[in-house]
C-alpha positions as CSV (number, residue, x, y, z in Angstrom):
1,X,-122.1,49.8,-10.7
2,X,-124.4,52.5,-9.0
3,X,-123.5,51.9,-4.6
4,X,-126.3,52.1,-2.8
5,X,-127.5,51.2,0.5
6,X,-130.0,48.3,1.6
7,X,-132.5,48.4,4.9
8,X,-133.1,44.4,5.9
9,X,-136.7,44.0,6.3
10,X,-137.8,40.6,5.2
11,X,-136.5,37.6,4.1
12,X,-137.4,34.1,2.5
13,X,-136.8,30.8,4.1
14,X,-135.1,30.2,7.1
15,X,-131.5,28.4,7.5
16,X,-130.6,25.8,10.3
17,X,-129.2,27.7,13.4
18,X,-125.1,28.2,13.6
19,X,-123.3,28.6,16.5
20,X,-122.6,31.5,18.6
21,X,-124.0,33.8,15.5
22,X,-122.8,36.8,15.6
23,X,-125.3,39.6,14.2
24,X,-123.9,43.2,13.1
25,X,-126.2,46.2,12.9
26,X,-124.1,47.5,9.6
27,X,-122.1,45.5,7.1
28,X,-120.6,46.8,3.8
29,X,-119.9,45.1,0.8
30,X,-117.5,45.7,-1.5
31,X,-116.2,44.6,-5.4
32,X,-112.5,44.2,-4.7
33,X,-109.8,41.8,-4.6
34,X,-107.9,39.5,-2.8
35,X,-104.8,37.6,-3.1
36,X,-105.6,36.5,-6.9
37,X,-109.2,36.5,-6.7
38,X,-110.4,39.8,-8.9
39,X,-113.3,40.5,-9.0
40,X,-114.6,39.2,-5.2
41,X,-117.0,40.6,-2.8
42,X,-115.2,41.4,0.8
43,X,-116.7,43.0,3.9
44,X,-115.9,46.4,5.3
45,X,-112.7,44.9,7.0
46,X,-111.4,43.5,3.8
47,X,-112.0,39.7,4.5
48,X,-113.6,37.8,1.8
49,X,-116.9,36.4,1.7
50,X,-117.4,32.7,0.1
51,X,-119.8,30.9,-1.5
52,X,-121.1,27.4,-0.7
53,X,-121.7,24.8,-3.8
54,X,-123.6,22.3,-1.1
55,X,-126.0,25.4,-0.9
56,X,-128.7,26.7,-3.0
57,X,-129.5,29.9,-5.1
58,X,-132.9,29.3,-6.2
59,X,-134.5,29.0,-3.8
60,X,-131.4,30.4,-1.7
61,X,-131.0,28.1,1.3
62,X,-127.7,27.7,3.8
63,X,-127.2,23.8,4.0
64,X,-123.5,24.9,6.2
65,X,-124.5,23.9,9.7
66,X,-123.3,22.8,13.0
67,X,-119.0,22.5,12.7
68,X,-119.7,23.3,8.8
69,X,-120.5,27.4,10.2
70,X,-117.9,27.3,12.9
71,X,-115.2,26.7,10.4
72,X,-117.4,29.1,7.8
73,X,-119.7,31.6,9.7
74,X,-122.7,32.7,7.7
75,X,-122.1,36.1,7.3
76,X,-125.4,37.9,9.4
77,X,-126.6,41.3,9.9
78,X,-129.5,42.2,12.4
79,X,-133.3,42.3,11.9
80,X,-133.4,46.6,11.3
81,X,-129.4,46.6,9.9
82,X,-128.1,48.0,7.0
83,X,-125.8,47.1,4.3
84,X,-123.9,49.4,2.6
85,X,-122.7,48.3,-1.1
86,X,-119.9,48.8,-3.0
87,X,-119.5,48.1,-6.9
88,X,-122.5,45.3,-6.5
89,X,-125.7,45.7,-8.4
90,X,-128.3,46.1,-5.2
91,X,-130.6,43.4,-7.5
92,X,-127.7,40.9,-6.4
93,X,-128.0,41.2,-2.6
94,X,-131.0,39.3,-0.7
95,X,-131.4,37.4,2.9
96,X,-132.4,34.5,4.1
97,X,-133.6,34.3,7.8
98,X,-131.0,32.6,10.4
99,X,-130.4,32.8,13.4
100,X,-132.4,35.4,14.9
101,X,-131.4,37.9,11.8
102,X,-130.8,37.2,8.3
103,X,-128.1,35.8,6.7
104,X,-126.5,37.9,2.8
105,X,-126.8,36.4,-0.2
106,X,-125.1,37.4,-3.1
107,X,-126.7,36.5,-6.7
108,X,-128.7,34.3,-4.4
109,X,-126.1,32.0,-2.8
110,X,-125.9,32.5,1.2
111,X,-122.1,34.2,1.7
112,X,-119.9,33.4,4.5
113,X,-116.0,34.4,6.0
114,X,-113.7,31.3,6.7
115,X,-112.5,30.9,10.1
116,X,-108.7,30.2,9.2
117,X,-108.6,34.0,6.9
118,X,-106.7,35.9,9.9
119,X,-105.5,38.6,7.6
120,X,-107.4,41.3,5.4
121,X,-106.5,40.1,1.7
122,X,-106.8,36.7,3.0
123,X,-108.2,34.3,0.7
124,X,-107.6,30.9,2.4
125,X,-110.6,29.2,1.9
126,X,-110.6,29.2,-2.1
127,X,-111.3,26.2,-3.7
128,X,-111.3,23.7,-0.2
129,X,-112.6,20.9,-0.3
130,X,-113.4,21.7,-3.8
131,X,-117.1,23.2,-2.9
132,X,-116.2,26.7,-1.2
133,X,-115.0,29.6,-3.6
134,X,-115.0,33.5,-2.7
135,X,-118.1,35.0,-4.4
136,X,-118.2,37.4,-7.4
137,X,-120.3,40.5,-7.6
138,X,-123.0,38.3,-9.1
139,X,-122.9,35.5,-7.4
140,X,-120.6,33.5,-9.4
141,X,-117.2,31.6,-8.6
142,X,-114.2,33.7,-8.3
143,X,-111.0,32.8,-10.0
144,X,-107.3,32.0,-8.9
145,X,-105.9,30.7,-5.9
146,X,-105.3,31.3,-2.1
147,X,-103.9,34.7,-0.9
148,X,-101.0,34.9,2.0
149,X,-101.0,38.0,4.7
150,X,-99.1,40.6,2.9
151,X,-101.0,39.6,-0.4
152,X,-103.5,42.5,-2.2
153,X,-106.2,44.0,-0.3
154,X,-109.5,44.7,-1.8
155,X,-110.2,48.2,-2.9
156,X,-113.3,50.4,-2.9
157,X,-113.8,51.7,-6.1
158,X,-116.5,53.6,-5.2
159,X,-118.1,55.4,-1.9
160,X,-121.6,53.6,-0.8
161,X,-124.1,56.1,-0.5
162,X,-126.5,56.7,2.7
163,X,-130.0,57.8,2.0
164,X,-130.4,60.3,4.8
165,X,-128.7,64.2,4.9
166,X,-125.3,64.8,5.7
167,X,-124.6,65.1,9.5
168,X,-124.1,68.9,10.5
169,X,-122.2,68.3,13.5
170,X,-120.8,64.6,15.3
171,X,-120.6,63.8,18.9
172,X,-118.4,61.1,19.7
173,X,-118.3,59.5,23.4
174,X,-115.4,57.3,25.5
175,X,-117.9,54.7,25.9
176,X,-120.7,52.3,24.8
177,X,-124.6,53.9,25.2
178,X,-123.3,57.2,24.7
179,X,-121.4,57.3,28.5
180,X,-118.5,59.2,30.1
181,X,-116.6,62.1,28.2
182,X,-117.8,63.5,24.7
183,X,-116.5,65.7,21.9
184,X,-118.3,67.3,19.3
185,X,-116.8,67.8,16.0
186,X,-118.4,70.0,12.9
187,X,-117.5,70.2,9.4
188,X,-117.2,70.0,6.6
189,X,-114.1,68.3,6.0
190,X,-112.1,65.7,8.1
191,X,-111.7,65.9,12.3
192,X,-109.5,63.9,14.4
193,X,-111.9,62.4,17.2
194,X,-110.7,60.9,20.7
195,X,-113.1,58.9,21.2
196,X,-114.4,55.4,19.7
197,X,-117.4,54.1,21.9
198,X,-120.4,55.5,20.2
199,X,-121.6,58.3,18.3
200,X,-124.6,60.7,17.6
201,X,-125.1,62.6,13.9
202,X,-128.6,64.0,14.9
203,X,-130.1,61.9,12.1
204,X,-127.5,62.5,9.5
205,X,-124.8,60.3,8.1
206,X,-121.3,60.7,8.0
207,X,-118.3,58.4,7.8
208,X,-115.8,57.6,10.6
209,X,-112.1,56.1,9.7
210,X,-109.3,53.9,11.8
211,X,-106.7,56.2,11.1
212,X,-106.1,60.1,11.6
213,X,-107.0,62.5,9.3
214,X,-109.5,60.2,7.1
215,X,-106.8,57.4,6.9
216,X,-107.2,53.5,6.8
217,X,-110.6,51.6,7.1
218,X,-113.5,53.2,7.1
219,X,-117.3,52.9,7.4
220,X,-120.4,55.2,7.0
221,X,-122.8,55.7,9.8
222,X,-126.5,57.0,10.4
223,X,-128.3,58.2,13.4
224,X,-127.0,57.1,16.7
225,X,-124.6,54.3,17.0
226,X,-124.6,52.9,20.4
227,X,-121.7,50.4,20.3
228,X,-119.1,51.9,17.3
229,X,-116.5,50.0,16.9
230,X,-119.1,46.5,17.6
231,X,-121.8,48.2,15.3
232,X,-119.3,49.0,12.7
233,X,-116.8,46.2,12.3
234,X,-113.5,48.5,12.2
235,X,-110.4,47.7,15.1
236,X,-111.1,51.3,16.1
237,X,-112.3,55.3,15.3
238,X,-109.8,57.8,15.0
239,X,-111.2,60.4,12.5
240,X,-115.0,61.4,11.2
241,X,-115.5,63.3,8.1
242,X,-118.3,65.5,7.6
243,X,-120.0,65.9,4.4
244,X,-121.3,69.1,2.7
């Protein structure tokens, strides 16, 4: 499938409010793996997202409230987020309103991450109570059982693709709301960065990585991103690559 990228703008009707919600400004999905389940959609951290049979697809509607979305939080991004996606045809991805921001659908059915997966490749929550199963690209049921830690992570099998220009230069600062120290990278190519709490690409896009030298996780990013590592899901930013 083409990747592609998705602005959140509207959204049909609303879901029953969960608690704590917590609302990211970019997710990413991804057609991977985990444990046995192949294909499934996971998140930019690797954790598997689930479908609901209690829950409808047409219409799509969340019926997962109160201790239901403690134990399964509906996966939310915020009103003006982004998704980025990854092997999923962008026809398959929609919203339904929740909780101040809107909650992904995949093939219609609201998704959501299970509270006991602790570990990327996790895929506890398949097939409990015999009504939650990790979601397929299309929305479907995935197949096979559980995963342990240790088990296969999903893999990217393609790059989502920003709609903006490549950044021409990064500037990456110690703290939140672009505070304290800074360091400005340029490319193209990879750069090691010391910093992780937010980042500028005067209105281009680029894509920052946990590890060093473009190792490990990793996430695209537009514009200014005031809170990094809480606006991009990843445990921390220790590389940017720059695109020609």
């Amino acid at each position: 499938m083409k990747a592609g990228d998705l602005s959140v703008a509207a959204a049909p009707a609303a879901a029953a409010a969960a608690p704590k919600p917590v609302l990211r400004k970019w997710v990413q999905l991804s057609a991977g793996s985990a444990g046995d389940l192949d294909p499934v959609v996971v998140n930019g951290k690797k954790f598997t997202l689930y479908r609901f049979d209690k829950d409808s697809s047409d219409p799509s509607r969340s019926n997962c409230t109160g201790d239901c979305a403690t134990t399964w939080p509906p996966y939310l991004v915020a009103r003006g987020g982004r998704i980025f996606i990854d092997g999923i045809d962008k026809s398959k991805i929609g919203f339904i309103e929740r909780d101040g921001g809107f909650q992904v659908t995949v093939g219609g059915w609201p998704v959501y991450l299970f509270s006991k997966d602790t570990a990327p490749g996790d895929a506890k929550g398949q097939g409990v109570g015999g009504t939650w199963f990790g979601v397929t690209p299309d929305g479907g049921k995935a197949q096979g059982g559980g995963s342990s830690p240790g088990g296969r992570t999903a893999q990217p099998s393609q790059e989502a693709s920003p709609t903006s220009d490549p950044a021409d230069n990064v500037t990456v600062f110690a703290k939140p709301d672009f505070l304290d120290a800074s360091q400005s990278v340029s490319g193209p190519g990879c750069q090691n960065v010391r910093f992780d709490g937010s980042l500028q690409t005067g209105g281009g896009f680029a894509k920052v990585w946990e590890g060093p030298d473009c190792t490990g996780d990793s996430k695209f990013v537009e514009g200014d991103v005031p809170d990094l590592l809480g606006d991009t899901d990843l445990r921390g930013v220790s590389s940017v690559r720059i695109f020609d």
